[in-house]
mmCIF file of the protein (N, C-alpha, C, O) and its ligand, coordinates in Angstrom:
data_MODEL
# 
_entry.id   MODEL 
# 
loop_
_entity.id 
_entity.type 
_entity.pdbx_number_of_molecules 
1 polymer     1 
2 non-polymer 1 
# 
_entity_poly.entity_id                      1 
_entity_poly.type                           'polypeptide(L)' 
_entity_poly.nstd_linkage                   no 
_entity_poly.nstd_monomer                   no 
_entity_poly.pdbx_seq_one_letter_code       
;(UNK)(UNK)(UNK)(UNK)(UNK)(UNK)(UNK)(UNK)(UNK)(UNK)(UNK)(UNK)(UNK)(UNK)(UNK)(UNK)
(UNK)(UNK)(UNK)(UNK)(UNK)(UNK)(UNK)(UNK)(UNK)(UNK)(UNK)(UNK)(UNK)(UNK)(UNK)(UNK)
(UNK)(UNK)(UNK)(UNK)(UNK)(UNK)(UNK)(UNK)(UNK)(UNK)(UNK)(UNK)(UNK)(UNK)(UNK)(UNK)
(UNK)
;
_entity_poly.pdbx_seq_one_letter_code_can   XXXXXXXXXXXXXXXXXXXXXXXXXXXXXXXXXXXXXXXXXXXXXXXXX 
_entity_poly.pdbx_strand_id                 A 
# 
loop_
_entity_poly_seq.entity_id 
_entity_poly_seq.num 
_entity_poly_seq.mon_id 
_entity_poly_seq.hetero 
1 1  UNK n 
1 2  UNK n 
1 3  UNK n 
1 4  UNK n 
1 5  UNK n 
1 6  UNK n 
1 7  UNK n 
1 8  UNK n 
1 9  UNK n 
1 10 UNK n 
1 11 UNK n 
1 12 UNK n 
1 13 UNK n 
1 14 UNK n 
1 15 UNK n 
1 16 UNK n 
1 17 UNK n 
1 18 UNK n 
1 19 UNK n 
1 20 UNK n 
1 21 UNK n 
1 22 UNK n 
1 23 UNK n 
1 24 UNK n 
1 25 UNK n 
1 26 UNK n 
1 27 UNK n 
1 28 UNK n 
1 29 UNK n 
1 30 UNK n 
1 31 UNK n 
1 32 UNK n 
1 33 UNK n 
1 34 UNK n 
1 35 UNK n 
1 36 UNK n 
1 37 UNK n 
1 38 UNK n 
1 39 UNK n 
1 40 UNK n 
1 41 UNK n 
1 42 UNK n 
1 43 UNK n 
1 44 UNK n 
1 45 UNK n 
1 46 UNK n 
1 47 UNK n 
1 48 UNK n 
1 49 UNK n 
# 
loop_
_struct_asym.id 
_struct_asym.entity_id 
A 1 
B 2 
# 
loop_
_chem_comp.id 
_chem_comp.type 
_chem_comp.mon_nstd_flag 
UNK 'L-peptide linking' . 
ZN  non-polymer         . 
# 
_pdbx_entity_nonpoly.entity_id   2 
_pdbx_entity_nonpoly.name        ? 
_pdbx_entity_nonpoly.comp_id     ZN 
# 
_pdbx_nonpoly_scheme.asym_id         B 
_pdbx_nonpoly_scheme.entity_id       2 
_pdbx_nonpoly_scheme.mon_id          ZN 
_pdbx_nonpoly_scheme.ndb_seq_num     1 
_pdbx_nonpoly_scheme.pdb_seq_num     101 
_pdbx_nonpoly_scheme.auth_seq_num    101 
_pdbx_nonpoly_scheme.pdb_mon_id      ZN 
_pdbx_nonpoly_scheme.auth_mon_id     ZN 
_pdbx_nonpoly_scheme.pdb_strand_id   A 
_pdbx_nonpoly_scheme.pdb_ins_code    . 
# 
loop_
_atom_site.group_PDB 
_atom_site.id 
_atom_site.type_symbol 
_atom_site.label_atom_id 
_atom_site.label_alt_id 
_atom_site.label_comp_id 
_atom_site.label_asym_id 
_atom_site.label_entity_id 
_atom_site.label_seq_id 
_atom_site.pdbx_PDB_ins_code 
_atom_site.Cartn_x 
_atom_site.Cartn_y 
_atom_site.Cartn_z 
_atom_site.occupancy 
_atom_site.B_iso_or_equiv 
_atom_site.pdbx_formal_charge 
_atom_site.auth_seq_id 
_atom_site.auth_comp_id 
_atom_site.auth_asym_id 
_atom_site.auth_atom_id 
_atom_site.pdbx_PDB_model_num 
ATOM   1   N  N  . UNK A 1 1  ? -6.522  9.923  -11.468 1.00 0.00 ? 1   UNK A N  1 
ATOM   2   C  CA . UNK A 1 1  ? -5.864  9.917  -10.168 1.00 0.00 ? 1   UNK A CA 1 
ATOM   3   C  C  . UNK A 1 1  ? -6.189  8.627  -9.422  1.00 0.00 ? 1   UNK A C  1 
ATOM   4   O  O  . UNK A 1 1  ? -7.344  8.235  -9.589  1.00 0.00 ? 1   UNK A O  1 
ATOM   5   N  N  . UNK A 1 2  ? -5.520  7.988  -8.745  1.00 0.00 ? 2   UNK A N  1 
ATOM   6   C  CA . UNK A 1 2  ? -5.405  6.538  -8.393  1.00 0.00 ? 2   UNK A CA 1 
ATOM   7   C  C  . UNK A 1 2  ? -5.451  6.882  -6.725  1.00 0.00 ? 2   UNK A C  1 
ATOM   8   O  O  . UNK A 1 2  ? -4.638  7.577  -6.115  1.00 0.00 ? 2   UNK A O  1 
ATOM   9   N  N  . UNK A 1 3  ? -6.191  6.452  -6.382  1.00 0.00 ? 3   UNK A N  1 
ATOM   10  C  CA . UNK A 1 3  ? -6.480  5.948  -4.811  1.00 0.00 ? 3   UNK A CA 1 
ATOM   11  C  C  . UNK A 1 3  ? -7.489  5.037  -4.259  1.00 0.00 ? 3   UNK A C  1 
ATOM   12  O  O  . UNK A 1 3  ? -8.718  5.097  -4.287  1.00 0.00 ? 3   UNK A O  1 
ATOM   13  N  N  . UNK A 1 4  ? -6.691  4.187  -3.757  1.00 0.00 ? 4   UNK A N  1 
ATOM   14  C  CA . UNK A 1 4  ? -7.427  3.129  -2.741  1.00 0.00 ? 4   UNK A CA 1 
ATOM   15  C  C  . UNK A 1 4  ? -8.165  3.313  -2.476  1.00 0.00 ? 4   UNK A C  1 
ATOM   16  O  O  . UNK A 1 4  ? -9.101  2.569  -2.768  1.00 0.00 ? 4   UNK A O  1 
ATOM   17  N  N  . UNK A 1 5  ? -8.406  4.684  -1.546  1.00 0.00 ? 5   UNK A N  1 
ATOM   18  C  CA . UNK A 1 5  ? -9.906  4.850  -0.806  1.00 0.00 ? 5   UNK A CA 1 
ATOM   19  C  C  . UNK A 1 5  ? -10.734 3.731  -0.002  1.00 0.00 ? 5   UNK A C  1 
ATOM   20  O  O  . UNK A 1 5  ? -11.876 3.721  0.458   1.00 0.00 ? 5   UNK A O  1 
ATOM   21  N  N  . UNK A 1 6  ? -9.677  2.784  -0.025  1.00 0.00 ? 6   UNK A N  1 
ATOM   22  C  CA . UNK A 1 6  ? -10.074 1.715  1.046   1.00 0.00 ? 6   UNK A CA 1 
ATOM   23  C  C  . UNK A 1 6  ? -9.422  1.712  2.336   1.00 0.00 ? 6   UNK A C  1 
ATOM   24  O  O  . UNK A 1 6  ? -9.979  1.282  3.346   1.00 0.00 ? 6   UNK A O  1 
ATOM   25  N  N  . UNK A 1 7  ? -8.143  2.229  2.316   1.00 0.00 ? 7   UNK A N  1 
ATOM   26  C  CA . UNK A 1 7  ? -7.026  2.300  3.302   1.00 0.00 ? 7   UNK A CA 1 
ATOM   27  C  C  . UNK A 1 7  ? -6.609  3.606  3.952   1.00 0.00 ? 7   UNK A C  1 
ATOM   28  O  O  . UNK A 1 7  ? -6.748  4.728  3.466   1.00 0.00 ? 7   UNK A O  1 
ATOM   29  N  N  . UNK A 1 8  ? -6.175  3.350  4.906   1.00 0.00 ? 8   UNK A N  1 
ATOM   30  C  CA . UNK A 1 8  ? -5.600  4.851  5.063   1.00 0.00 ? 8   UNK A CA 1 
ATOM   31  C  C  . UNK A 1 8  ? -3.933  5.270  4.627   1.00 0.00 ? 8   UNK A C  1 
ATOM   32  O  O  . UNK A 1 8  ? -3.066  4.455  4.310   1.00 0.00 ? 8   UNK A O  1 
ATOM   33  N  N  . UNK A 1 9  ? -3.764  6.844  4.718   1.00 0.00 ? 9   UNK A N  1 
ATOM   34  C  CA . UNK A 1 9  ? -2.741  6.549  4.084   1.00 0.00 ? 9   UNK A CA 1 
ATOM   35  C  C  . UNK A 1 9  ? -2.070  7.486  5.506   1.00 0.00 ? 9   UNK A C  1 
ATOM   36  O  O  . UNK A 1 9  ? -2.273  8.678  5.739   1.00 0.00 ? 9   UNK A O  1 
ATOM   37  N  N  . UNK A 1 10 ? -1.058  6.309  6.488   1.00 0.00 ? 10  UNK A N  1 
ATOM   38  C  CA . UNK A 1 10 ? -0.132  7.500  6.921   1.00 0.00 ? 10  UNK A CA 1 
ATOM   39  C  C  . UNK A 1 10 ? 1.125   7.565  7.549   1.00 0.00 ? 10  UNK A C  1 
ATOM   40  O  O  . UNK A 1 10 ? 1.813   6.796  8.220   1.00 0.00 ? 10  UNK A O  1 
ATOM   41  N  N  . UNK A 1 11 ? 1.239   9.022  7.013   1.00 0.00 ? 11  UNK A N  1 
ATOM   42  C  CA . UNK A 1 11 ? 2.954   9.606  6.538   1.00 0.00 ? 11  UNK A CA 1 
ATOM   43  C  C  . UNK A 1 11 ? 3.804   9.368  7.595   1.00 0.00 ? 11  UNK A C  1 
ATOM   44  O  O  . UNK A 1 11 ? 4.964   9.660  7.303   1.00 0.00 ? 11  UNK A O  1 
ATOM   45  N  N  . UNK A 1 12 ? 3.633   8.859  8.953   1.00 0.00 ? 12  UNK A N  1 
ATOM   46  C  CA . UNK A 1 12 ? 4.228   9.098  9.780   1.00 0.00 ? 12  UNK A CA 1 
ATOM   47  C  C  . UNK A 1 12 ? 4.727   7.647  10.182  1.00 0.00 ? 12  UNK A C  1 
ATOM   48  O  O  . UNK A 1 12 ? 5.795   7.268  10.662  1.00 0.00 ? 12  UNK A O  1 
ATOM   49  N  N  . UNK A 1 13 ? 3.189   6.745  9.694   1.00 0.00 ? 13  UNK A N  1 
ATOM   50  C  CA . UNK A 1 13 ? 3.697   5.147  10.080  1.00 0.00 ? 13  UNK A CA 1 
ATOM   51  C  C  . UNK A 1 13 ? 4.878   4.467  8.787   1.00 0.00 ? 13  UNK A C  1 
ATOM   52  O  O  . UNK A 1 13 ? 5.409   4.980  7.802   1.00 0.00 ? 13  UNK A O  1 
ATOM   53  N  N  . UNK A 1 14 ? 4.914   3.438  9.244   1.00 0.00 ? 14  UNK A N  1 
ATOM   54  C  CA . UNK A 1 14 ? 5.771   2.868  8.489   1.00 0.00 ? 14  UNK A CA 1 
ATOM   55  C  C  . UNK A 1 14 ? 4.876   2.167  7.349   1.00 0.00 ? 14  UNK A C  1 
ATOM   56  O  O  . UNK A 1 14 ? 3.675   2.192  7.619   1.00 0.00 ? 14  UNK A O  1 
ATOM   57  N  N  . UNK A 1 15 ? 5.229   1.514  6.064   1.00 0.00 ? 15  UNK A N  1 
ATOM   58  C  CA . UNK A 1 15 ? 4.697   1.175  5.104   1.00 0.00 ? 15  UNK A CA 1 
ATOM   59  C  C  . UNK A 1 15 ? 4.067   -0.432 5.210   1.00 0.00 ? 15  UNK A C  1 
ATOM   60  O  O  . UNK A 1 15 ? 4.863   -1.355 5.381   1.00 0.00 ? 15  UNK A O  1 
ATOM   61  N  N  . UNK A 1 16 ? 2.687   -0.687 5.104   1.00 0.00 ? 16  UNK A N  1 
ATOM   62  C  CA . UNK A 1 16 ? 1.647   -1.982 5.290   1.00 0.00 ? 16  UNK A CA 1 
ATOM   63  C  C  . UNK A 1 16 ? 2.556   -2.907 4.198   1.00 0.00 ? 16  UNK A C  1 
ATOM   64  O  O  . UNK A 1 16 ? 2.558   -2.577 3.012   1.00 0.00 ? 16  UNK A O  1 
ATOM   65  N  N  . UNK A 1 17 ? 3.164   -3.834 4.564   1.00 0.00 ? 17  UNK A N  1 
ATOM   66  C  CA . UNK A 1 17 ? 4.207   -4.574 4.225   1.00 0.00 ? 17  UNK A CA 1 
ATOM   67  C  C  . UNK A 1 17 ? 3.118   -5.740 3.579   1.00 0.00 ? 17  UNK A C  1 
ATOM   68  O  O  . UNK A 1 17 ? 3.613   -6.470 2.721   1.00 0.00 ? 17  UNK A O  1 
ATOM   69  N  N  . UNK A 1 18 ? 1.807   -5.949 3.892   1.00 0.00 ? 18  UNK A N  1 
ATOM   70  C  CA . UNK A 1 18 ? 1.390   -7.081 3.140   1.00 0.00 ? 18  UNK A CA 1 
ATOM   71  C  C  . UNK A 1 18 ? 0.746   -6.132 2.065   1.00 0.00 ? 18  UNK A C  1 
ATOM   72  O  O  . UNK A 1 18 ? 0.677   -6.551 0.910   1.00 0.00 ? 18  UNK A O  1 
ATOM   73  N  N  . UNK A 1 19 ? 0.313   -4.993 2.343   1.00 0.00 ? 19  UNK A N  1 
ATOM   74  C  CA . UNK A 1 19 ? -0.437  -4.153 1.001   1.00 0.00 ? 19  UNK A CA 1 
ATOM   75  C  C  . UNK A 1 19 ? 0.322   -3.541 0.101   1.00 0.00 ? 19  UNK A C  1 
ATOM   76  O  O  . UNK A 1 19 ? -0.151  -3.051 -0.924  1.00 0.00 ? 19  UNK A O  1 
ATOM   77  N  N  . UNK A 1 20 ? 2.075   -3.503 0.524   1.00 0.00 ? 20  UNK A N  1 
ATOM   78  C  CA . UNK A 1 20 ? 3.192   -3.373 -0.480  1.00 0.00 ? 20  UNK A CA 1 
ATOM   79  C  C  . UNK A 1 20 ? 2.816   -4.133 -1.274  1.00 0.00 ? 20  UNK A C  1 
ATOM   80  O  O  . UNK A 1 20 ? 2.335   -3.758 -2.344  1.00 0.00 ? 20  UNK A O  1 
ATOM   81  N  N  . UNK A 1 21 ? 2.959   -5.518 -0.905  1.00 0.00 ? 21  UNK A N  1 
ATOM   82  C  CA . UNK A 1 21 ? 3.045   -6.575 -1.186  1.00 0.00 ? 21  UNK A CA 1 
ATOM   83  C  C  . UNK A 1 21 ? 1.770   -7.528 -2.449  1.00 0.00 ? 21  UNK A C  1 
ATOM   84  O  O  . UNK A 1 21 ? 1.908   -8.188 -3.479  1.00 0.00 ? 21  UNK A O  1 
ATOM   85  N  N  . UNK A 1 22 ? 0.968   -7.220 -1.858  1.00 0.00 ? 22  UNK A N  1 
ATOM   86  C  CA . UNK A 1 22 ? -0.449  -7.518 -2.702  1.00 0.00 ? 22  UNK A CA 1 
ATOM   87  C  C  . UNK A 1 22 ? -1.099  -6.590 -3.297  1.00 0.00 ? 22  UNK A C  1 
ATOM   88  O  O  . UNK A 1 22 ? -1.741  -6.823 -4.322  1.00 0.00 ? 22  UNK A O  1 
ATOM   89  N  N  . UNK A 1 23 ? -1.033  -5.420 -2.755  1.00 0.00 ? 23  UNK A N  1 
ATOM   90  C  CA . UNK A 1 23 ? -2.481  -4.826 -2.991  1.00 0.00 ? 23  UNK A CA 1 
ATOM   91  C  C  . UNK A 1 23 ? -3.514  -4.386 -2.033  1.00 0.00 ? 23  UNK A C  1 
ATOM   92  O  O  . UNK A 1 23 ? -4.184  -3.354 -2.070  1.00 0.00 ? 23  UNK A O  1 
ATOM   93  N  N  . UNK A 1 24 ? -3.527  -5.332 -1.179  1.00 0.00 ? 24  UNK A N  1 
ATOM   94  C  CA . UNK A 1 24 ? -4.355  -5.707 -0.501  1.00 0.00 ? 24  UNK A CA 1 
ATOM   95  C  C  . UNK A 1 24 ? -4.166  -5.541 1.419   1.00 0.00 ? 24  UNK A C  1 
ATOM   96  O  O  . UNK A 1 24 ? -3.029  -5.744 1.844   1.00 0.00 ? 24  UNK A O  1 
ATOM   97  N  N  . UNK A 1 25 ? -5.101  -5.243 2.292   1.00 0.00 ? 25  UNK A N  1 
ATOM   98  C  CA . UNK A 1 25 ? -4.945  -5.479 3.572   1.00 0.00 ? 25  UNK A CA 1 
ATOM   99  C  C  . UNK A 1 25 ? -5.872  -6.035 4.538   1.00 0.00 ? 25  UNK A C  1 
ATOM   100 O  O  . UNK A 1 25 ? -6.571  -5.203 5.117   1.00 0.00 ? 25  UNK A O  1 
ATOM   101 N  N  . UNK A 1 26 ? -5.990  -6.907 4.757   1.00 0.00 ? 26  UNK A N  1 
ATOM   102 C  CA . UNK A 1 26 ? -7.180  -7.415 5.905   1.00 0.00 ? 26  UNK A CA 1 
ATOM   103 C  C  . UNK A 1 26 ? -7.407  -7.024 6.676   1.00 0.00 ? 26  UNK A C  1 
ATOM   104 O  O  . UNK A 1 26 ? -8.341  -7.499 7.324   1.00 0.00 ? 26  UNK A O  1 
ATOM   105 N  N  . UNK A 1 27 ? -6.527  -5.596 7.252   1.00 0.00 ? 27  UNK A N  1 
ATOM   106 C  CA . UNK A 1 27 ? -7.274  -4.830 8.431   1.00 0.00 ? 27  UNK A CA 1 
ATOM   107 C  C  . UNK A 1 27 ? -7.885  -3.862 7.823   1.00 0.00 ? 27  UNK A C  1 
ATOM   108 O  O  . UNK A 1 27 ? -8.471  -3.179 8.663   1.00 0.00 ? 27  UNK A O  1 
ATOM   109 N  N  . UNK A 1 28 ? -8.063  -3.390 6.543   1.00 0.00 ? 28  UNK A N  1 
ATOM   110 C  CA . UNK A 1 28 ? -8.856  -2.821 5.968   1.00 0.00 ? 28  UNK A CA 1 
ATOM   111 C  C  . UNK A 1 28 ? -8.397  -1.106 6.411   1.00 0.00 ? 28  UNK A C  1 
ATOM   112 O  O  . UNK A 1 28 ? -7.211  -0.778 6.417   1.00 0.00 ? 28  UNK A O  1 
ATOM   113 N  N  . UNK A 1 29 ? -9.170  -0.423 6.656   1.00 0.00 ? 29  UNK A N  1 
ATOM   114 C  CA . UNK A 1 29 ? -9.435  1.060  7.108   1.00 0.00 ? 29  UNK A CA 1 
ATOM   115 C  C  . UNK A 1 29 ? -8.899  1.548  8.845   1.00 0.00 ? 29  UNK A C  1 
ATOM   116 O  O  . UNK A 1 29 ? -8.615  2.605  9.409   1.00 0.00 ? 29  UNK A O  1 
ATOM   117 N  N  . UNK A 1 30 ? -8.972  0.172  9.200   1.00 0.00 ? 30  UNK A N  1 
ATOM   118 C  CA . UNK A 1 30 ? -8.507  0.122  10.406  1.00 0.00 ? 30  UNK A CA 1 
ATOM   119 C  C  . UNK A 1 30 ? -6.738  -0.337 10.281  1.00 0.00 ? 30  UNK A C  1 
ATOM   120 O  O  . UNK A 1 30 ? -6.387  -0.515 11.447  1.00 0.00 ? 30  UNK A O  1 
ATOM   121 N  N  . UNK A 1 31 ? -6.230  -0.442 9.885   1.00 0.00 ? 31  UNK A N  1 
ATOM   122 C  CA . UNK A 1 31 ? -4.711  -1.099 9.351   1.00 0.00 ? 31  UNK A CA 1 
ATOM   123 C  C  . UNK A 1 31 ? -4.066  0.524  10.561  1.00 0.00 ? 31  UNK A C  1 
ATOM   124 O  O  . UNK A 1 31 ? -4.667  1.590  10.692  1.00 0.00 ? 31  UNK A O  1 
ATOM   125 N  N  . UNK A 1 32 ? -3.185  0.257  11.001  1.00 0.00 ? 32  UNK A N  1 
ATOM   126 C  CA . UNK A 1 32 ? -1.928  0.772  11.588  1.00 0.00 ? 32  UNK A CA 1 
ATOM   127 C  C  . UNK A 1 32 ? -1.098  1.495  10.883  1.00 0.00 ? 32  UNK A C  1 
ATOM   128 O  O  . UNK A 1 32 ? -0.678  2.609  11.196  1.00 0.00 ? 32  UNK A O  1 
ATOM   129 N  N  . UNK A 1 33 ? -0.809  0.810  9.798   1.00 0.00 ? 33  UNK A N  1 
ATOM   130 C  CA . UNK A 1 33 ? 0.095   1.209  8.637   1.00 0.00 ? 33  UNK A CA 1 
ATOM   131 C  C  . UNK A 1 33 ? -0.401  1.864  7.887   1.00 0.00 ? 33  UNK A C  1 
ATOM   132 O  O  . UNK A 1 33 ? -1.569  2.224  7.739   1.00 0.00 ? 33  UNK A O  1 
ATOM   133 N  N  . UNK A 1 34 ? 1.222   2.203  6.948   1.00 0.00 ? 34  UNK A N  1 
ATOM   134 C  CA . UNK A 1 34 ? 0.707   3.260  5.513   1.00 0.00 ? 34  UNK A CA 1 
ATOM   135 C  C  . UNK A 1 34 ? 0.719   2.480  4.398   1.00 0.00 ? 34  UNK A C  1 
ATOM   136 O  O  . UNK A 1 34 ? 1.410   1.570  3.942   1.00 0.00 ? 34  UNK A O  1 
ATOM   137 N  N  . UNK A 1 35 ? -0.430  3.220  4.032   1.00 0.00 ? 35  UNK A N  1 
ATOM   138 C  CA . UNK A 1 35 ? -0.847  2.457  2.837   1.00 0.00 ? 35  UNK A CA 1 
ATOM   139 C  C  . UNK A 1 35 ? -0.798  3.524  1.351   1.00 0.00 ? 35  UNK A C  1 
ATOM   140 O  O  . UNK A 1 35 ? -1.742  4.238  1.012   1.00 0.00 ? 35  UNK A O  1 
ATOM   141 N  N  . UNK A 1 36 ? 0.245   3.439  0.763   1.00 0.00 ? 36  UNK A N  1 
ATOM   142 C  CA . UNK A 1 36 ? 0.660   4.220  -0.408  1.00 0.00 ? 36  UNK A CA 1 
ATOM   143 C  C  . UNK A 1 36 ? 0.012   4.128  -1.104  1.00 0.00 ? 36  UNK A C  1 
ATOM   144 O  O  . UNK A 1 36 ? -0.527  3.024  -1.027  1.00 0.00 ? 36  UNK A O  1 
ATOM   145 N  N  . UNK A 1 37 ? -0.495  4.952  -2.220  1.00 0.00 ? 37  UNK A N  1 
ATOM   146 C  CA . UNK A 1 37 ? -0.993  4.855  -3.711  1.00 0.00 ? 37  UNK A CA 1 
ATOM   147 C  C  . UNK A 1 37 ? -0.582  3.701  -4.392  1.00 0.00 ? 37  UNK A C  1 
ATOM   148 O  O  . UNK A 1 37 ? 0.320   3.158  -3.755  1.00 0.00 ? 37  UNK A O  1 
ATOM   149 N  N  . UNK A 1 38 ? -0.864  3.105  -5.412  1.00 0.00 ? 38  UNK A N  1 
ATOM   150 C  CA . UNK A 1 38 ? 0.160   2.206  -5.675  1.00 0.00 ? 38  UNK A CA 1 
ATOM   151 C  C  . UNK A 1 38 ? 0.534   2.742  -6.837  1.00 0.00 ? 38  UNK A C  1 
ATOM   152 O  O  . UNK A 1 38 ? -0.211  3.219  -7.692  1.00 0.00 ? 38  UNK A O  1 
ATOM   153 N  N  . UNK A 1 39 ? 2.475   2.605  -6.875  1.00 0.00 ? 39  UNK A N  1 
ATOM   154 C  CA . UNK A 1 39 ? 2.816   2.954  -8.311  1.00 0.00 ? 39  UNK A CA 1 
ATOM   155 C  C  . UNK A 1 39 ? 3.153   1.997  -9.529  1.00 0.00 ? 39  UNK A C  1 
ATOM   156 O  O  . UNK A 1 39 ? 2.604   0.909  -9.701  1.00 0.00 ? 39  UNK A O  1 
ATOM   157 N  N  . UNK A 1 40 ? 4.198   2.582  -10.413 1.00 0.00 ? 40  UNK A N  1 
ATOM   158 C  CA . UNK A 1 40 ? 4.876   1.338  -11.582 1.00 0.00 ? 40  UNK A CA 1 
ATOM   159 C  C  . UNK A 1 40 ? 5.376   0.805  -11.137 1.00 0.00 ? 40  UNK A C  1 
ATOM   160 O  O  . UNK A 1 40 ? 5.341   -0.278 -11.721 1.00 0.00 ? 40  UNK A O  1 
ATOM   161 N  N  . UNK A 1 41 ? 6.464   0.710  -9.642  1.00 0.00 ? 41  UNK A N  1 
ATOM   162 C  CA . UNK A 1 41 ? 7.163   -0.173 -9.109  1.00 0.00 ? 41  UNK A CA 1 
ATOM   163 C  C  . UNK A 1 41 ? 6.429   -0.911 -8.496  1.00 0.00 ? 41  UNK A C  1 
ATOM   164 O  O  . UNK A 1 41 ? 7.127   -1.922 -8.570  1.00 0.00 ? 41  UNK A O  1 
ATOM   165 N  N  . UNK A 1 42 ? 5.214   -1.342 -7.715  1.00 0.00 ? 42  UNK A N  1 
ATOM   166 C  CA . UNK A 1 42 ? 4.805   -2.437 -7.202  1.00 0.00 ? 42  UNK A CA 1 
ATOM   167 C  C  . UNK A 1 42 ? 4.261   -2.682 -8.079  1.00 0.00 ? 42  UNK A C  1 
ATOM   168 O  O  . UNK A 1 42 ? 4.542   -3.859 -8.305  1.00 0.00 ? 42  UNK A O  1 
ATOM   169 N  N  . UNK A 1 43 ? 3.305   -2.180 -9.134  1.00 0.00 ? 43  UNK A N  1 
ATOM   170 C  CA . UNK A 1 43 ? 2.628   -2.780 -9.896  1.00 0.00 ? 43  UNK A CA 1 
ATOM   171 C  C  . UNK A 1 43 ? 3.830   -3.732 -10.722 1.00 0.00 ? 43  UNK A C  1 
ATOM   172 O  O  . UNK A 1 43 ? 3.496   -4.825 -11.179 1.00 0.00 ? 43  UNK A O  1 
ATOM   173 N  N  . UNK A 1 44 ? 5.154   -3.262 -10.864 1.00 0.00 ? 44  UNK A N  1 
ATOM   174 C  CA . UNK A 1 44 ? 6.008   -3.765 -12.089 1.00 0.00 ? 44  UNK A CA 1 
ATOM   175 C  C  . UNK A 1 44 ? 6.896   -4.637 -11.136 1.00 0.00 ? 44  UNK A C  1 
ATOM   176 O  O  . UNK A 1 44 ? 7.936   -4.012 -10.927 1.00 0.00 ? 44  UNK A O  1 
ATOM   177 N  N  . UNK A 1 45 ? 6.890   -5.897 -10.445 1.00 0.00 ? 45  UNK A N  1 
ATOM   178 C  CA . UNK A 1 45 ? 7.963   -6.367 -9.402  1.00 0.00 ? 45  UNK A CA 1 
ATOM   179 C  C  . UNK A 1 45 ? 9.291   -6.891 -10.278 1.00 0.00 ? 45  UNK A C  1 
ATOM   180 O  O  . UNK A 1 45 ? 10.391  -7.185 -9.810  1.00 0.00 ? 45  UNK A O  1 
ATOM   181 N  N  . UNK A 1 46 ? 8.918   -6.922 -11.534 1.00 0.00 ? 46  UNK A N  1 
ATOM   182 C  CA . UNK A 1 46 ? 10.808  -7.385 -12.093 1.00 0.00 ? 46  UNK A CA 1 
ATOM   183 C  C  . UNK A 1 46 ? 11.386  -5.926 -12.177 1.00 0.00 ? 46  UNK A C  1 
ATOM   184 O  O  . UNK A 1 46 ? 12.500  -5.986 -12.697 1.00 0.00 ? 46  UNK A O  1 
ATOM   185 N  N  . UNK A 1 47 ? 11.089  -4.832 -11.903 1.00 0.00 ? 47  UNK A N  1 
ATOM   186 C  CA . UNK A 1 47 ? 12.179  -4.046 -11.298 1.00 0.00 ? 47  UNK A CA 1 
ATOM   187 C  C  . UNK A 1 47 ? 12.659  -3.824 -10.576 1.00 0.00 ? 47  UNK A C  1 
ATOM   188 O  O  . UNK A 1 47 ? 13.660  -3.108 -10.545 1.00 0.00 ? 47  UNK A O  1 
ATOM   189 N  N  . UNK A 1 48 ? 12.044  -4.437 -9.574  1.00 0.00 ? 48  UNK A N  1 
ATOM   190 C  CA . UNK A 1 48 ? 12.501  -4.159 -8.408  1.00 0.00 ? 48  UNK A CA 1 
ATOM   191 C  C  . UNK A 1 48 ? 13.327  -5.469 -8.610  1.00 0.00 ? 48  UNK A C  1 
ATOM   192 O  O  . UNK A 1 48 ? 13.875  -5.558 -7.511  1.00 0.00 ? 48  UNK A O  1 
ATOM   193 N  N  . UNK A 1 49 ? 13.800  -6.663 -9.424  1.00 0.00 ? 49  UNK A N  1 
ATOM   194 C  CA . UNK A 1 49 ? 14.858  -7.100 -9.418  1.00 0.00 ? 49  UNK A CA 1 
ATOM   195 C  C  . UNK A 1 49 ? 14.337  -8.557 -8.614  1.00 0.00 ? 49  UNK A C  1 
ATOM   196 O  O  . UNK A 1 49 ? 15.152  -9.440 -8.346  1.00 0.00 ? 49  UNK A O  1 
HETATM 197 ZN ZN . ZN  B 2 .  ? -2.354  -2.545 6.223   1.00 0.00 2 101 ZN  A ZN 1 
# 
């Protein structure tokens, strides 16, 4: 089972657009945003085209 456990994850905010993005977030635990599990699609970015 795969979780960050660095981030929070939540359902209500909108999605941490640099931790889409990387992996990663510099506000850490404190971040605003949601921070998803990560799946095959970010891990895999030529599907997403
Ligand atoms: Zn974030």
């Amino acid at each position: 089972m795969a979780y960050t456990g660095k981030y929070p994850t939540r359902p209500d905010a909108e999605d941490c657009s640099f931790f889409i993005r990387t992996g990663t977030c510099k506000f850490g635990s404190s971040c605003k945003f949601n921070h998803p599990v990560l799946t095959v699609f970010t891990l895999c970015p030529r599907l997403m085209g």
